[in-house]
C-alpha positions as MATLAB code, in Angstrom:
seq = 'XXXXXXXXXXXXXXXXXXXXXXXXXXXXXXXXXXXXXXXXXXXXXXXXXXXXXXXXXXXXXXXXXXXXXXXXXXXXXXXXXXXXXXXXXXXXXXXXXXXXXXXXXXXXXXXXXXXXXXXXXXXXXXXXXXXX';
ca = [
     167.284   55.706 -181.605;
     170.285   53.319 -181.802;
     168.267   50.556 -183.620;
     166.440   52.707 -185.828;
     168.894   52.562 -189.349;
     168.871   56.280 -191.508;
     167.470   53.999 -194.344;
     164.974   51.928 -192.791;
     161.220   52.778 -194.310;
     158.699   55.217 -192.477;
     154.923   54.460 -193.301;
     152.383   56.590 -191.999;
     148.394   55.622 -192.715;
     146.343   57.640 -194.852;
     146.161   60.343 -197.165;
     146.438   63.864 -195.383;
     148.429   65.891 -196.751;
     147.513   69.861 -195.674;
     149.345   71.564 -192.807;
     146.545   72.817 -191.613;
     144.728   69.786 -191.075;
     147.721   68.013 -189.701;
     148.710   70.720 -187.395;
     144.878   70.555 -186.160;
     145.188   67.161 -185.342;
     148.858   67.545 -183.886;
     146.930   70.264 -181.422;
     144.417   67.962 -180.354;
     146.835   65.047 -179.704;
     149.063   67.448 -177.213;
     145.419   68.523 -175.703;
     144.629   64.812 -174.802;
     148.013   63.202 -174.632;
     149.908   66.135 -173.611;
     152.339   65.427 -176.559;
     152.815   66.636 -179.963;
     153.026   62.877 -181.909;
     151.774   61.467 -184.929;
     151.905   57.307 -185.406;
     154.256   55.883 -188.213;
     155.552   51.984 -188.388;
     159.010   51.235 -189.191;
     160.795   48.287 -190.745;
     163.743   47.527 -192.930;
     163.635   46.395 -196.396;
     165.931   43.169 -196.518;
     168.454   42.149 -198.990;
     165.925   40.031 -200.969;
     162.859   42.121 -200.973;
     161.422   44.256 -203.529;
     160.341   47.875 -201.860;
     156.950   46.794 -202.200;
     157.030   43.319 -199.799;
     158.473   45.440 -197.937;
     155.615   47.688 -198.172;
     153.703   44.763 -197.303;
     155.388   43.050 -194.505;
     155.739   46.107 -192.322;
     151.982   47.060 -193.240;
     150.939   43.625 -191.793;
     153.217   43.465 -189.172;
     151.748   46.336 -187.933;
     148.376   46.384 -189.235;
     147.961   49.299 -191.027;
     144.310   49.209 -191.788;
     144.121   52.781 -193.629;
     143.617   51.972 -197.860;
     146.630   54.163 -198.647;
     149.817   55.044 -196.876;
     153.085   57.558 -196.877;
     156.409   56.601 -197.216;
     159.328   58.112 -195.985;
     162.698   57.117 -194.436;
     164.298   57.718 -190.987;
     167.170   59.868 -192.358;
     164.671   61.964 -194.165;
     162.456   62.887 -190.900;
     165.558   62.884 -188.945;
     167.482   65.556 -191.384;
     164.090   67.467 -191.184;
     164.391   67.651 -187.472;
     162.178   64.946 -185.932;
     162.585   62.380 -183.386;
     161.116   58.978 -183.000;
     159.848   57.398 -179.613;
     159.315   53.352 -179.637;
     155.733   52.881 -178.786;
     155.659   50.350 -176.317;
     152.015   50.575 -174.803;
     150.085   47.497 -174.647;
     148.257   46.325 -177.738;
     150.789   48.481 -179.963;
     152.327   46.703 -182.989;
     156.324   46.225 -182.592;
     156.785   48.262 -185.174;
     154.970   51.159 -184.125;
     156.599   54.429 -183.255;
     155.443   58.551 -182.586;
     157.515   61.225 -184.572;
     157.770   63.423 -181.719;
     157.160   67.589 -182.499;
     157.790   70.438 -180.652;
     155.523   71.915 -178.134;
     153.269   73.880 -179.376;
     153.780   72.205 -183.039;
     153.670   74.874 -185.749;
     152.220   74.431 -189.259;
     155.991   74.388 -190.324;
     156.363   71.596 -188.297;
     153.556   70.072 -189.869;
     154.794   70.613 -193.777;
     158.233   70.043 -192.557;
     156.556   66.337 -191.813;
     154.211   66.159 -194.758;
     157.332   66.806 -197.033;
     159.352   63.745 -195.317;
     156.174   61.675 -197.304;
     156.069   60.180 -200.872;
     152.206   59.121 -201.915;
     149.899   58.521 -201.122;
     149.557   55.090 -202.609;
     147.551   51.960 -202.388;
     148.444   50.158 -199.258;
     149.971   46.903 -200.379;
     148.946   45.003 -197.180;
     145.259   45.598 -198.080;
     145.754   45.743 -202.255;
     147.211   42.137 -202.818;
     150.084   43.476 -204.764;
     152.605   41.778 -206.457;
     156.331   41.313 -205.444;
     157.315   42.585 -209.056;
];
């Protein structure tokens, strides 16, 4: 996407981290949806942050209630072969986005994804962290 940035910061909620489980839940969101996407939030880490306000801001902005979270960058999911629609359904945060997947997703789609992840850590939105 044109305003996406290679280096802007991917967060996904939560801690899953098998294939299995993610393709599972991949599979189910084609079944209802009728598309292969999981829900990230995306932001850019300005000059003066530290990474982890950054954490924060973009957890708040798009409040990411799940105790930890995944971070990754565009370039990375990109490079790995993903795509990224804008989410821009009513009630959505402005920073929320789908990685898209193919149709049917494979479990090498999902590790392909799961490997685009650091963490899981704390969510700093929810932990109080400092800007240190």
């Amino acid at each position: 996407m044109k305003y996406l940035r290679a280096d802007d910061i991917v967060i996904r909620g939560g801690v899953l981290r098998s294939p299995d489980e993610l393709l599972e839940k991949l599979m189910n969101a084609e079944e209802i949806y009728g598309l292969a996407v999981l829900s990230v939030f995306i932001g850019r880490q300005l000059t003066h942050e530290s990474l982890e306000a950054a954490l924060r801001r973009i957890c708040v902005v798009g409040n990411v209630r799940h105790g930890k979270i995944q971070i990754g960058r565009v370039e990375t999911l990109t490079g790995a072969g993903f795509t990224f629609d804008k989410d821009e359904s009513q009630g959505q945060a402005i920073n929320h986005f789908h990685v898209k997947f193919p149709s049917p997703p494979s479990k090498s789609d999902a590790s392909r994804f799961i490997l685009a992840f650091i963490g899981p850590i704390p969510n700093p939105a929810l932990s109080g962290g400092s800007d240190a």
